[in-house]
N, C-alpha and C positions, 0 to 999 in steps of 0.2 A: 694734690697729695704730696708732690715731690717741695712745695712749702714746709709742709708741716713736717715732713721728713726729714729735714734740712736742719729746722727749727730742734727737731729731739738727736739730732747729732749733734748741736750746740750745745743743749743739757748734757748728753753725757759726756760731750768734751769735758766740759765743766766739772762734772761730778768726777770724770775718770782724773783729772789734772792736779785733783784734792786728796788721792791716794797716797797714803804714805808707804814705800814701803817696809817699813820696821827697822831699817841699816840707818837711811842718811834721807835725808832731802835730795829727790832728783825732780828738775825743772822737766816734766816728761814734753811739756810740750814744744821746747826746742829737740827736743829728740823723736816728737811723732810727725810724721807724713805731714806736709803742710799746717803742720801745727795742733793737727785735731788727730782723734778718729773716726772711723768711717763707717757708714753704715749702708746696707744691702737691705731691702727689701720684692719681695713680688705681690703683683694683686690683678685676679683676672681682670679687674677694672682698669688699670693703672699700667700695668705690663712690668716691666724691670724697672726700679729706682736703687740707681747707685749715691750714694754721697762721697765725697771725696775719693773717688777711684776707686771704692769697693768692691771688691768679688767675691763671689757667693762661693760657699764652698758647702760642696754638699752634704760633707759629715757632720760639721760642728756648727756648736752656737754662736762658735767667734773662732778668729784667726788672726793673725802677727805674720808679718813677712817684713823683709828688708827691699825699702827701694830709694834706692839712691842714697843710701846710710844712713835712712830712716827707718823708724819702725812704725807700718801700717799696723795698728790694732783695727778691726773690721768685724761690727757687731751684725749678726746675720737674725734679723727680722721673721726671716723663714722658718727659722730652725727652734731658736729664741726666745723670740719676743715678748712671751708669755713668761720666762723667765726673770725678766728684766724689770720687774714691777715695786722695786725697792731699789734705794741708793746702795747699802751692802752686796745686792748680788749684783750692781754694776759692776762696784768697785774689787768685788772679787772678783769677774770676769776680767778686770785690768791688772792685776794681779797677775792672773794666770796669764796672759797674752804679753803684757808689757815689760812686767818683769820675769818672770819663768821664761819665755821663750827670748823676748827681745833682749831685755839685758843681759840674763846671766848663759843666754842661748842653749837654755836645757831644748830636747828633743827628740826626736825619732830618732835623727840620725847620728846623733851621738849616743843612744841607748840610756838616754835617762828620763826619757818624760815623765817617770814616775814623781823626780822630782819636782815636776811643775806642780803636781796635787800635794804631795808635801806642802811646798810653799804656801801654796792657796789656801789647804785645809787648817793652818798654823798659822795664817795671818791673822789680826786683829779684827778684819771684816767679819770673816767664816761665821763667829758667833751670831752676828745679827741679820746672817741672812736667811729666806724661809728654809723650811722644811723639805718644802718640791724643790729647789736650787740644791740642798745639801743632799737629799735623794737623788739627782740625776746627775753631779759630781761622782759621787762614789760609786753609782754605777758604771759611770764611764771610765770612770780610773781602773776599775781591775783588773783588766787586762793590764794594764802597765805595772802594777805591784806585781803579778802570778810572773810575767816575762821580765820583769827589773827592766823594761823600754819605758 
């Protein structure tokens, strides 16, 4: 399994590496973690599969941290995956991780993650991604528009 796991963090490197974000051409993958993103999985068969130093996190679909003046985007299989069944809601999940938090470092603790759903909801992806991805977006956002975090 941790092949083939392997093998769909190389498509979405791929996919996520073809996202424009609407400003300028950025090369993301001199700017991500070892060049890619990374992906987390669990399976009572299989036990933990990380890719590229993934960590699970237990709220969300995906996550963005800085290591070593990279940015880890880390697609969580757990939470996910089910999500993840078209190129647009990749690439708006890269979106929201890569740019919203990695570049332009919107967040919690700077009190603005609201703008990361901005970003994502106004990007050029948002339109062609399904119905359950733009469903479970906006549910997750409202807290951050009701508190401006």
């Amino acid at each position: 399994m941790s092949d083939n796991l392997e093998a769909l963090n190389n498509a979405i490197s791929d996919i996520a590496s073809r996202t424009y974000n609407g400003i300028e051409t950025v090369n993301s993958k001199n700017l991500l973690h070892n060049g890619k993103v990374s992906t987390y999985n669990w399976s009572p068969n299989s036990g933990k599969m990380a890719i590229n130093d993934a960590s699970k996190s237990n709220l969300s679909i995906a996550s963005s941290s800085t290591v070593n003046g990279k940015i880890k985007v880390t697609y969580n299989f757990d939470m996910g995956g089910d999500l993840w069944n078209t190129v647009a809601n990749i690439q708006n999940t890269f979106v929201h991780e890569f740019y919203g938090h990695g570049i332009n470092k919107w967040g919690d603790a700077n009190s603005n993650h609201y703008k990361v759903y901005d970003l994502q909801q106004t990007h050029e992806t948002w339109k062609n991604t399904t119905k359950d991805y733009q469903d479970y977006i906006k549910e997750v956002a409202k807290p951050y528009y009701y508190n401006k975090n």
